[in-house]
C-alpha positions in Angstrom: 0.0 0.0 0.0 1.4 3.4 -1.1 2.0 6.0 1.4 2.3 8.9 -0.9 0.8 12.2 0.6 1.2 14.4 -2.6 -2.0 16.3 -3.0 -3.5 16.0 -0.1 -3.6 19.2 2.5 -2.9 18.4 6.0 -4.3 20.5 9.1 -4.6 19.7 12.7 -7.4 18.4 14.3 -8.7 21.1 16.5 -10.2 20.0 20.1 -13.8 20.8 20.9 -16.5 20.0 23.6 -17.9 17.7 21.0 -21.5 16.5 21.1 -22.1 14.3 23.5 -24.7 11.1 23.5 -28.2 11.4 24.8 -28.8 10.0 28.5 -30.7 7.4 26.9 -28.2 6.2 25.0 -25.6 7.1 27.5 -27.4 4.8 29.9 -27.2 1.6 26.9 -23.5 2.2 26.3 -23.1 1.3 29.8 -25.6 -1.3 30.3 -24.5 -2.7 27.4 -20.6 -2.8 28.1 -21.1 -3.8 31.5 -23.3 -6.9 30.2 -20.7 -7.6 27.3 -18.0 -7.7 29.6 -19.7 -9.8 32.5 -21.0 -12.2 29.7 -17.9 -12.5 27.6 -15.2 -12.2 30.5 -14.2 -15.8 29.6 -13.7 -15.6 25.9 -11.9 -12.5 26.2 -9.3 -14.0 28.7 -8.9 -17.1 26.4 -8.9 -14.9 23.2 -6.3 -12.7 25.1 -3.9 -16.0 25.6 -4.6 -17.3 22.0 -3.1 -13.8 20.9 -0.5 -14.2 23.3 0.4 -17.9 22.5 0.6 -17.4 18.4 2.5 -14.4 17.4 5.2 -12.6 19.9 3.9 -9.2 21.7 1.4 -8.1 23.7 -2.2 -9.7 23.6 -3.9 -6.1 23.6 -2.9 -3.6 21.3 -3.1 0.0 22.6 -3.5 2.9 20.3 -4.6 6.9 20.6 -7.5 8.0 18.3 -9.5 10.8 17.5 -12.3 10.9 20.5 -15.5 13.4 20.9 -14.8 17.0 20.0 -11.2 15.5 18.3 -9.8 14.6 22.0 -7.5 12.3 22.1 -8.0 9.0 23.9 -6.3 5.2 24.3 -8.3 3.0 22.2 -7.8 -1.3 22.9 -8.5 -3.8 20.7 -6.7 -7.1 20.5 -3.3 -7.1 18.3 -4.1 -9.0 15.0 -0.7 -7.8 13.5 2.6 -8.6 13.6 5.3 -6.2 16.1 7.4 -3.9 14.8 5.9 -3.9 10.8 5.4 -0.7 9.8 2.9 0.4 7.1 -0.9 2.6 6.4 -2.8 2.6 9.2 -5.5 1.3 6.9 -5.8 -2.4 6.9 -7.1 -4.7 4.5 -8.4 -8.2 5.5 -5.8 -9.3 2.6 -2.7 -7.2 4.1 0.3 -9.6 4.8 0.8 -7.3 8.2 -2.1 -9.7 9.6 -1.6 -12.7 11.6 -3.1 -16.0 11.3 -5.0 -15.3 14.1 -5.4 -11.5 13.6 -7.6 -12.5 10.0 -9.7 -14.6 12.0 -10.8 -12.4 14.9 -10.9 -9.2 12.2 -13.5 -11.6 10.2 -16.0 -12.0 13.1 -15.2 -8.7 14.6 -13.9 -10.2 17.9 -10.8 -7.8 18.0 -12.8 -5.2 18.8 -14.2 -6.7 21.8 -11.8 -4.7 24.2 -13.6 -1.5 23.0 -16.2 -2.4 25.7 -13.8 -0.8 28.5 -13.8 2.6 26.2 -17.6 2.8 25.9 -18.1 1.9 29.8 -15.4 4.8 30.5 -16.9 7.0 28.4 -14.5 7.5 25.6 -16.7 5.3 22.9 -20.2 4.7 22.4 -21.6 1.5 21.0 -22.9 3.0 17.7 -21.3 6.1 16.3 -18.4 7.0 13.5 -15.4 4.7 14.1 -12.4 6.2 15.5 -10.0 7.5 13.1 -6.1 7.9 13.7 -4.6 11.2 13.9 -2.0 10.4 11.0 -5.4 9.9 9.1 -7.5 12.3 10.5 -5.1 15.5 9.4 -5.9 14.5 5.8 -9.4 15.0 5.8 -11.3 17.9 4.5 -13.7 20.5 5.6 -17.0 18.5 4.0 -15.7 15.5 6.5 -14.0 16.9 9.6 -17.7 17.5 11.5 -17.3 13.5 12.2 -14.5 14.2 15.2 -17.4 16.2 16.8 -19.2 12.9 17.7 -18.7 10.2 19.9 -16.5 7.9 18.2 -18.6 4.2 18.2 -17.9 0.3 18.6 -19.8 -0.3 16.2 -21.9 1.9 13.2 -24.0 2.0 10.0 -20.8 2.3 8.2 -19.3 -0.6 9.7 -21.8 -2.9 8.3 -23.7 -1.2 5.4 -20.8 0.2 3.7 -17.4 -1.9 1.8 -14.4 0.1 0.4 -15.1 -1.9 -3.0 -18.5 0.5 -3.0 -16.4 2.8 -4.2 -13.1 1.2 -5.5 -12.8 -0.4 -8.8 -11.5 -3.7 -9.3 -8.0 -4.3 -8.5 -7.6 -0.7 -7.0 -5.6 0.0 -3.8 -6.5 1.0 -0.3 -4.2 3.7 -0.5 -3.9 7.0 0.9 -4.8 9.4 -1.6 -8.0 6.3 -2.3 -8.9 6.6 1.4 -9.5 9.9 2.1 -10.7 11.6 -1.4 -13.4 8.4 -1.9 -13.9 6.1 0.8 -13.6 8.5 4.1 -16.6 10.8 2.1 -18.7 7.8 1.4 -18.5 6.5 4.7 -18.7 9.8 6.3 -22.2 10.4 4.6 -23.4 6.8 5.4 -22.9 7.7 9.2 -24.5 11.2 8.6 -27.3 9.3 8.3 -27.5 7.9 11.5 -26.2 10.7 13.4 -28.9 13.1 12.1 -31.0 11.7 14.0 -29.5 9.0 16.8 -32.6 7.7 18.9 -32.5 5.2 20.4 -34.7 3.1 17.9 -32.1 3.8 15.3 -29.2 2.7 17.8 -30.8 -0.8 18.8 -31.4 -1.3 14.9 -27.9 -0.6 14.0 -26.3 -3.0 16.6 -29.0 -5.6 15.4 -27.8 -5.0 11.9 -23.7 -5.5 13.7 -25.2 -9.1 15.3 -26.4 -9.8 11.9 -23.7 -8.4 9.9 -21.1 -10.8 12.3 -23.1 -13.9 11.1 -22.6 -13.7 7.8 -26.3 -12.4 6.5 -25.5 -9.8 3.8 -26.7 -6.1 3.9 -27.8 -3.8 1.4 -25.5 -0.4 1.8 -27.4 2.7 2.3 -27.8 5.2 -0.1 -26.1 8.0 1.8 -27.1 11.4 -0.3 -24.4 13.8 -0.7 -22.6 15.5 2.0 -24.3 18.9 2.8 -24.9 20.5 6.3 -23.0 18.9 9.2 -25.2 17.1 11.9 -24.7 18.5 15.2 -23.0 21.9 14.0 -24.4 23.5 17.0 -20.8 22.9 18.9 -20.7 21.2 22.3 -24.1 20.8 22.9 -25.3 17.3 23.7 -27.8 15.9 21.3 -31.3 15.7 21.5 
């Protein structure tokens, strides 16, 4: 995957107050990460020694992304790539970064299982935009940056109604220049459409879609109109 930053403009990410999740769906995130932890506090120690047994390094990878308002947090998922390989923080299912183990949990989403300590501490929220990097996140434009003003999510209508081949040709790269002039605008509009309006209906029907998504049923992508307005451009206030 080509690194190549010609073209693209690069600006900080500037820190906000954000806008914040409702209490209703403040009080899901934790209900919901307290249940998935108590529930799953076996698989995620013996997924934690699988890491740890097949590939050398740490079972839990640790890495700061863009939070609410562009605040940085620690996000945890468990490491599905070999130590010490550099490359795009973009990462295929095909790239040869991946362990064996790594492509497994990445195919049924259980890597991200950890993310369950972020929502319960407040940094995540179960459905939302997923968390970009920084190195990533300087690249974007002005149509796109509104995102970072939102609580970043587990899971989220782009995770599961939306594929980089939506907009990529055949054979074409996930590179940089790909990622954030196509596929971060396309993905950015498909969450639009859940953050314009985020009940709690919508929520419950987006993580069904996730449960769904994780078996193997195929979903139609949205069709996201085009990027206009920003949702929540009213600042730091919290929604609803």
């Amino acid at each position: 995957m080509s690194e190549d930053h010609t073209g693209l403009a690069e600006r900080p990410v500037d820190p906000s107050d954000g806008v914040a999740p409702s209490a209703g769906r403040r009080a899901l995130d934790v209900a919901g990460a307290l249940a998935g932890l108590l529930l799953l506090s076996v698989p995620l120690l013996l997924l934690y020694g699988l890491v740890r047994l097949t590939s050398p390094g740490p079972g839990v990878f640790r890495q700061t992304r863009v939070g609410q308002g562009g605040r940085p947090f620690t996000m945890y998922k468990f490491r599905t790539m070999r130590q010490g390989v550099g490359g795009l923080t973009v990462t295929a299912n095909c790239d040869p970064r991946l362990t064996r183990v790594g492509k497994l949990l990445r195919r049924w989403s259980l890597d991200e299982l950890p993310q369950l300590v972020n929502v319960l501490r407040g940094q995540m929220t179960l459905v939302g935009p997923r968390p970009e990097t920084y190195d990533l996140a300087v690249h974007y434009d002005a149509r796109c940056r509104w995102i970072f003003d939102h609580r970043p999510g587990l899971t989220g209508v782009s995770e599961v109604r939306f594929r980089d081949f939506d907009v990529l040709g055949p054979g074409e790269e996930v590179d940089l220049v790909n990622y954030i002039e196509r596929i971060v605008p396309a993905r950015v509009a498909v969450d639009a459409v859940y953050l314009r309006e985020p009940t709690l209906g919508a929520t419950v029907r987006a993580l069904v879609d996730t449960v769904r998504h994780i078996l193997g049923f195929t979903l139609p992508p949205i069709e996201a109109p085009p990027l206009q307005a920003p949702p929540g451009e009213d600042g730091g206030r919290r929604e609803g």
